[in-house]
C-alpha positions in Angstrom: -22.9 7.7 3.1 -24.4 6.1 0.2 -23.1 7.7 -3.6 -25.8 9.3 -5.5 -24.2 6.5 -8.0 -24.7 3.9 -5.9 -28.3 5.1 -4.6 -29.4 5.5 -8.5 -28.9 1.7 -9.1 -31.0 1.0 -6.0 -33.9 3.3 -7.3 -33.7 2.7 -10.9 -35.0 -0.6 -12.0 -37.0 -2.3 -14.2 -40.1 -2.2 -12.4 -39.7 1.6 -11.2 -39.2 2.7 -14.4 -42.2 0.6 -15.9 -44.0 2.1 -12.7 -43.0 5.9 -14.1 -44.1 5.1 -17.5 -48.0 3.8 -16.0 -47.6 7.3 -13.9 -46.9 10.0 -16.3 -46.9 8.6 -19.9 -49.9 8.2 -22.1 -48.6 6.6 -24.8 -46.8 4.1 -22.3 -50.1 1.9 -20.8 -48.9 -1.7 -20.8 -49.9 -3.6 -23.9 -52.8 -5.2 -22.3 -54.5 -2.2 -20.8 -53.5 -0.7 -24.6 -56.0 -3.9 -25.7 -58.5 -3.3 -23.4 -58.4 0.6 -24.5 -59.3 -0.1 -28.2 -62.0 -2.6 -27.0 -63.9 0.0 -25.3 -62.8 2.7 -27.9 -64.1 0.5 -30.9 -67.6 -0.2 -28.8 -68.4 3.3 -28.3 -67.8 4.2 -31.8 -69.6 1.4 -33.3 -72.4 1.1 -30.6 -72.5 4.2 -28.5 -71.6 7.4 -30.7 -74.4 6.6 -33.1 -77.2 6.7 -30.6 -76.0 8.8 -28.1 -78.2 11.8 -29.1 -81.5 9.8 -29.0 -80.7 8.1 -25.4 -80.6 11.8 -24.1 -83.6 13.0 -26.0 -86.0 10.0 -24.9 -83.8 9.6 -21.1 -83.5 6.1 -22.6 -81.4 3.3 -20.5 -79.2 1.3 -22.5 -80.2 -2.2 -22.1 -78.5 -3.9 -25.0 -75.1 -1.9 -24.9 -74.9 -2.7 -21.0 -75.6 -6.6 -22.1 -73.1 -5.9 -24.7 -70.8 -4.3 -22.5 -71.0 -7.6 -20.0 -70.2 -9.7 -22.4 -66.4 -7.8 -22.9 -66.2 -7.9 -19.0 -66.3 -4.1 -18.8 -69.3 -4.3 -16.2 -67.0 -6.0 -13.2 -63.3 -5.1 -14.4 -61.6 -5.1 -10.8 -63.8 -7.7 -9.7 -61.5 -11.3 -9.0 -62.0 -13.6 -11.8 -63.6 -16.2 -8.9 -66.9 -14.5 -9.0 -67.0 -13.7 -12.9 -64.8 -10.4 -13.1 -62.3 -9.5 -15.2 -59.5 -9.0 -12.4 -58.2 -5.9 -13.8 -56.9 -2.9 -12.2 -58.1 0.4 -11.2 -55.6 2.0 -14.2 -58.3 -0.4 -17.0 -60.9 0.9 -15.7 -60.2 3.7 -16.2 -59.4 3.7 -19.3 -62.5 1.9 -20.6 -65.0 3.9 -18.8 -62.7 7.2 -20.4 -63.9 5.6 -24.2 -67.1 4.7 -23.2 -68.0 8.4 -21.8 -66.4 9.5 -25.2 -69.2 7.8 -27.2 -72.2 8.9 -24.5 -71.8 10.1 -21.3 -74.7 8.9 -20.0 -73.7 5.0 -20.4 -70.5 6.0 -19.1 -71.7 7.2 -16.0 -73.5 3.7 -15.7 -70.4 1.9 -15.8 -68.0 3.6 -13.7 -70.8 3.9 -11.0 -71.9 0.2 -11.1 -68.0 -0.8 -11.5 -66.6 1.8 -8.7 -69.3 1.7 -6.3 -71.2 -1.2 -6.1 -69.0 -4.3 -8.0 -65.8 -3.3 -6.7 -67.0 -2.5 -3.1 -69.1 -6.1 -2.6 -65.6 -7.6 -4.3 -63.3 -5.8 -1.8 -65.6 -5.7 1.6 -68.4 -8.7 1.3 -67.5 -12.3 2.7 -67.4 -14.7 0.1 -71.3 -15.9 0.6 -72.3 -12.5 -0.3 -70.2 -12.3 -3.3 -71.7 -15.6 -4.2 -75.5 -13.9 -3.7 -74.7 -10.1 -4.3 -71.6 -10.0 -6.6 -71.4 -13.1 -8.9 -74.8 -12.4 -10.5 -74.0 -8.6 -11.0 -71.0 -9.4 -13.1 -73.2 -10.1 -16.3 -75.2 -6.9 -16.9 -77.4 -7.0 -13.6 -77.1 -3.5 -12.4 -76.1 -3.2 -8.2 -76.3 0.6 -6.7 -75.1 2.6 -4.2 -77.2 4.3 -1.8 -75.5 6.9 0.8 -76.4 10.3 -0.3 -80.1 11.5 1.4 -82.1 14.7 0.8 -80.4 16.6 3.9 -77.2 14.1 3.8 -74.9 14.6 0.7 -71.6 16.1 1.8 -72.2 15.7 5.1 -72.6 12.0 5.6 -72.4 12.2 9.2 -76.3 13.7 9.4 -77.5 10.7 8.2 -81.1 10.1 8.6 -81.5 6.6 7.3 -81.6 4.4 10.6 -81.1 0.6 11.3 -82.2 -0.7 14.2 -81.9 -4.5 15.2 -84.6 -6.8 15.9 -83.7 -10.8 16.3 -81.6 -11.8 13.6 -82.8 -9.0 10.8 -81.9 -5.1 11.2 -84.6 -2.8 10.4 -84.4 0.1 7.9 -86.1 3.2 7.8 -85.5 6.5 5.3 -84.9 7.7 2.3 -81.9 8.1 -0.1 -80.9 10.7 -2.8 -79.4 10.1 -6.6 -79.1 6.5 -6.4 -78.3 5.7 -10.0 -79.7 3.1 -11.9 -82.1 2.6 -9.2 -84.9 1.5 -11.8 -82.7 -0.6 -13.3 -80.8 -2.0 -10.4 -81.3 -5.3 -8.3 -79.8 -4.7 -5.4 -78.0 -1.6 -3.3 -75.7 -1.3 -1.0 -77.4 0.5 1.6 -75.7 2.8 3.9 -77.5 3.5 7.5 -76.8 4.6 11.0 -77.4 2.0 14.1 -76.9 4.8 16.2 -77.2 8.5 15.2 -75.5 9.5 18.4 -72.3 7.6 17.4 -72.6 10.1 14.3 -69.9 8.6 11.6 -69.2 5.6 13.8 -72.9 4.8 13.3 -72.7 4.1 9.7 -72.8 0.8 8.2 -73.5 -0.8 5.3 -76.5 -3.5 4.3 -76.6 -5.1 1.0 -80.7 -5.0 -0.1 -82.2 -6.7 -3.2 -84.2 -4.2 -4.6 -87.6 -6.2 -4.6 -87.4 -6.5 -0.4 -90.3 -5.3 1.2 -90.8 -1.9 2.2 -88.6 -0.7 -0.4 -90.1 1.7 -2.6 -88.8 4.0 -5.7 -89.7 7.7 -6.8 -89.7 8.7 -10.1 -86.7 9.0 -12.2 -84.9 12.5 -11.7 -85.0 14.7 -15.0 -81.4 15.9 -15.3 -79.7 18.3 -17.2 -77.5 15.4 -18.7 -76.3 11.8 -18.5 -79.9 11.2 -19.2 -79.6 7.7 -20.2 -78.3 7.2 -16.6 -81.5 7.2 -14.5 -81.5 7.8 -10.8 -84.2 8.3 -8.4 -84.9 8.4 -4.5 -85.1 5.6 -2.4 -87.7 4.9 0.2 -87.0 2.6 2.7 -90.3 2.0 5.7 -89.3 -1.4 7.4 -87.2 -3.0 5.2 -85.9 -6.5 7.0 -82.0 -6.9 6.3 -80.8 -10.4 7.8 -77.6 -9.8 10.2 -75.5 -12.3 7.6 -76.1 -9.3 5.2 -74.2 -6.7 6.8 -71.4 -5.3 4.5 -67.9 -5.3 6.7 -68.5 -4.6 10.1 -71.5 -2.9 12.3 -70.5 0.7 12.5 -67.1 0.3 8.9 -69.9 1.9 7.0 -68.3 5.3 6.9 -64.7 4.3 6.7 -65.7 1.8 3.6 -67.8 4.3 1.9 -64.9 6.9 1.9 -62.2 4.6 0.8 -64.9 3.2 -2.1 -64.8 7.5 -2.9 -61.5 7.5 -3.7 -62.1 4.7 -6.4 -65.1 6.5 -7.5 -63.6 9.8 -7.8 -61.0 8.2 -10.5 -64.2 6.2 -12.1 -65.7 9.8 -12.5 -62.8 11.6 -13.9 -62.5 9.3 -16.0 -66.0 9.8 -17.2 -65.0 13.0 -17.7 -62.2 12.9 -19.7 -64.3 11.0 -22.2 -66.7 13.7 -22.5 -63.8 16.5 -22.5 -62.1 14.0 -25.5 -65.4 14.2 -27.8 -65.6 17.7 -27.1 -62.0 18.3 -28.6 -62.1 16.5 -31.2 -65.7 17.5 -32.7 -64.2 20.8 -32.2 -61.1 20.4 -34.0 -62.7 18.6 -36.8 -65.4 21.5 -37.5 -62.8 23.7 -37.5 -60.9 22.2 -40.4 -64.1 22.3 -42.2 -65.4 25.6 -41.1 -64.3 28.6 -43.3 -64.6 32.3 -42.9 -62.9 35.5 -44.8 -61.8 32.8 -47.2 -59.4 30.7 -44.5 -60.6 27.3 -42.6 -61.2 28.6 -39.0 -58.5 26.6 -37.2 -56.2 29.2 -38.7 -57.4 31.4 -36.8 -55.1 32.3 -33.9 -58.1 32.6 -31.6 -58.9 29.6 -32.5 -56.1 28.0 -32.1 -54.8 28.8 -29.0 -58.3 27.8 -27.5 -57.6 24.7 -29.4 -54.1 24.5 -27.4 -55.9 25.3 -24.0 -58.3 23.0 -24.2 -56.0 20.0 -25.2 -53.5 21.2 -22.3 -56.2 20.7 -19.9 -57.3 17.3 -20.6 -53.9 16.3 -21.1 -53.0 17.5 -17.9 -55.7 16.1 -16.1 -55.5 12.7 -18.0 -51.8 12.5 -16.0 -53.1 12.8 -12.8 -56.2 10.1 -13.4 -54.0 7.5 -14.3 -51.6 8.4 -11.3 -54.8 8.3 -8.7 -55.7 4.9 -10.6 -52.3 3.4 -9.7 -52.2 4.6 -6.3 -56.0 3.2 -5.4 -54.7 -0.1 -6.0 -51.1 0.3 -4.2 -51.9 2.3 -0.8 -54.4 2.1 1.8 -56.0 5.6 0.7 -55.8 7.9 -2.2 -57.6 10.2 -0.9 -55.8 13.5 -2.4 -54.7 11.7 -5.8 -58.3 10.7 -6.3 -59.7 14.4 -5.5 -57.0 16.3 -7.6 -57.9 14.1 -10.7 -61.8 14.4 -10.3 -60.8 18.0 -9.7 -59.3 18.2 -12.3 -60.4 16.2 -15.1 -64.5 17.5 -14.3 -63.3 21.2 -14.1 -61.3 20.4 -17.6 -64.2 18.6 -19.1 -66.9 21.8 -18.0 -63.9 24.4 -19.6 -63.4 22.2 -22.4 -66.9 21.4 -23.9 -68.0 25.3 -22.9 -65.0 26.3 -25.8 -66.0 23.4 -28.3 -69.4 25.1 -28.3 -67.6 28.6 -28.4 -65.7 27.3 -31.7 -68.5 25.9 -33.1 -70.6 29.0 -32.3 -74.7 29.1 -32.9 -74.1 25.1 -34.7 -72.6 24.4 -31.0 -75.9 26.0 -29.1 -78.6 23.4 -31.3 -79.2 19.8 -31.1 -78.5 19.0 -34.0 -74.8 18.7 -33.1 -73.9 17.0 -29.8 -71.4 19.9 -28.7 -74.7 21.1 -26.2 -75.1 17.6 -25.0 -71.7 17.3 -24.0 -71.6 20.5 -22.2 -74.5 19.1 -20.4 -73.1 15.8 -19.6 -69.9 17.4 -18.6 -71.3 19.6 -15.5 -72.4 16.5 -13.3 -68.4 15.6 -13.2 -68.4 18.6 -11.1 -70.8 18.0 -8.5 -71.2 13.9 -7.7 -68.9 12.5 -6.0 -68.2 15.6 -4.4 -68.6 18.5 -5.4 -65.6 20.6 -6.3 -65.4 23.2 -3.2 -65.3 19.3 -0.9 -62.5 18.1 -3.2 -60.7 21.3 -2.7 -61.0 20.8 0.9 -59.7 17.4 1.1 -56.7 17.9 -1.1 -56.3 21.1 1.5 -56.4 19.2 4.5 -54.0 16.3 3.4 -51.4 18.9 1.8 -51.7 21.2 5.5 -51.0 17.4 7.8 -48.2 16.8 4.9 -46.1 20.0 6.0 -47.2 20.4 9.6 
């Protein structure tokens, strides 16, 4: 039998321990993704922050910033260098779209959605001719979408409405899709429809459509309670031609694609709302070294203090287990319950967090004059997109249950 001695020099090498420090440190990121990190951080103070506030009041999209944003290579970061990405890892993504949310939620939203769901899944399921029409072009501030969810078909993608039926060499599309973000802005979707509603889940694939095809339609932009400079609208779809070459993986992968695409999302969300959770915190702290009552700054309060303490304990916490799920997307198959426990999380944090800045700040936190309200508002779509919480909960049940069966 092998010596615990013997086993700890098998275990215990360089590249484990650099692996622990990526897992569990945050003052460890390598010194590129540390780089990359003060990039974004240094955009969203400079070009973010100050605006924020007026691209919520006027629902405003941020065309500049996005072209800006390009430009660093934050709009295709996991995307291979061939087709004009930045061929990072999951873990940089991360951690720019974490920055970017801290200077407006709203444009981080944009990112990690056009990054996680529409970049990254062309880059990881198209054949190269459709990265060379649908990815390449979306690398430099062209906006892709993804369109799954549907009025009666949000959790429970299997009821899919949206149908594809094939005629000739072109498949057919008829429906409508829910939430699909940036849709005004977009160019071109990734599509998700059934071929057969009797197969239910086995039904589902996936059809990349330029957004000018014919037949396809747009509602108005949804008025949210927050990420307002993120627009998203419905999706109408009445005959829309798709040629068979633009089929995304295989007839009948949509499902299986579109869940393992989740798991990278769910990290691009948390991440989103650690961000927001992080400006909370520290606009909180801040006002209370400035804030005085019965003679004493208020952050010598022990109230406030130990609200301070709970606050930062959360988003610490959660920050941990995003950059753990953003390792693991990129070495195993699926993430599934690493993903859902950091969107679990880091929204619930963010929602608890930017509910106690505006508690510390008291009637200042409830006005618009300060942005604790805004990023109380932004913080509760963390929650809900992506899955909502009660479906994450479920998942990370499910997987723990098979784990100890």
């Amino acid at each position: 039998m092998m010596s615990v001695r013997t086993l700890s020099k098998c275990i215990v090498t360089a590249t484990q321990r650099k692996r622990c420090l990526r897992y569990f440190s945050l003052h460890r990121l390598p010194e590129g993704h540390l780089a990359l990190q003060a990039v974004a951080k240094r955009f969203a103070a400079d070009k973010l922050k100050p605006i924020a506030a007026e691209l919520d009041r006027e629902h405003r999209f941020p065309s500049e910033q996005i072209k800006e944003l390009a430009e660093l290579g934050l709009m295709a970061v996991t995307a291979d260098e061939r087709w004009g990405g930045a061929g990072q890892d999951t873990l940089a993504l991360a951690v720019a779209v974490e920055e970017i949310a801290k200077g407006c939620g709203g444009t981080g939203a944009i990112v990690s959605i056009h990054n996680c769901l529409y970049v990254d899944l062309v880059n990881r399921f198209g054949s190269d001719q459709q990265k060379e029409q649908f990815l390449k072009p979306y690398t430099d501030g062209t906006l892709g979408c993804f369109a799954l969810s549907e009025p009666d078909a949000g959790s429970d993608v299997g009821s899919m409405l949206t149908t594809a039926r094939l005629e000739g060499d072109h498949y057919v599309l008829d429906g409508t899709k829910s939430w699909v973000t940036s849709g005004t802005e977009g160019k071109a979707a990734v599509v998700f429809a059934t071929v057969d509603r009797s197969l239910k889940h086995k039904g589902i694939t996936g059809f990349l459509v330029p957004m000018c095809s014919d037949g396809l339609s747009l509602g108005p932009k949804d008025d949210k309670l927050g990420i307002r400079a993120a627009p998203s609208c419905n999706m109408y779809l009445e005959g829309v031609r798709v040629p068979k070459d633009d089929v995304l993986g295989e007839v009948g992968d949509g499902f299986r694609m579109a869940m393992k695409q989740l798991d990278k999302a769910r990290v691009g969300i948390a991440s989103q709302a650690l961000g927001i959770g992080q400006a909370a915190l520290e606009l909180a702290v801040g006002y209370a070294s400035q804030r005085k009552a019965f003679g004493k700054s208020i952050n010598q309060m022990q109230a406030v203090k130990m609200r301070i303490a709970e606050m930062a304990l959360r988003l610490e916490s959660a920050r941990l287990l995003v950059y753990r799920a953003a390792v693991l997307c990129d070495e195993e198959d699926r993430s599934t319950k690493e993903s859902s426990m950091a969107k679990l999380a880091a929204s619930e944090a963010a929602t608890h967090v930017t509910h106690s800045c505006i508690q510390i700040l008291g009637g200042v936190g409830y006005v618009t004059a300060m942005p604790a309200e805004r990023h109380y508002r932004d913080a509760r779509i963390t929650e809900i997109y992506g899955g909502i919480s009660d479906i994450q909960r479920l998942l990370i049940g499910d997987i723990v249950i098979k784990q100890y069966e």
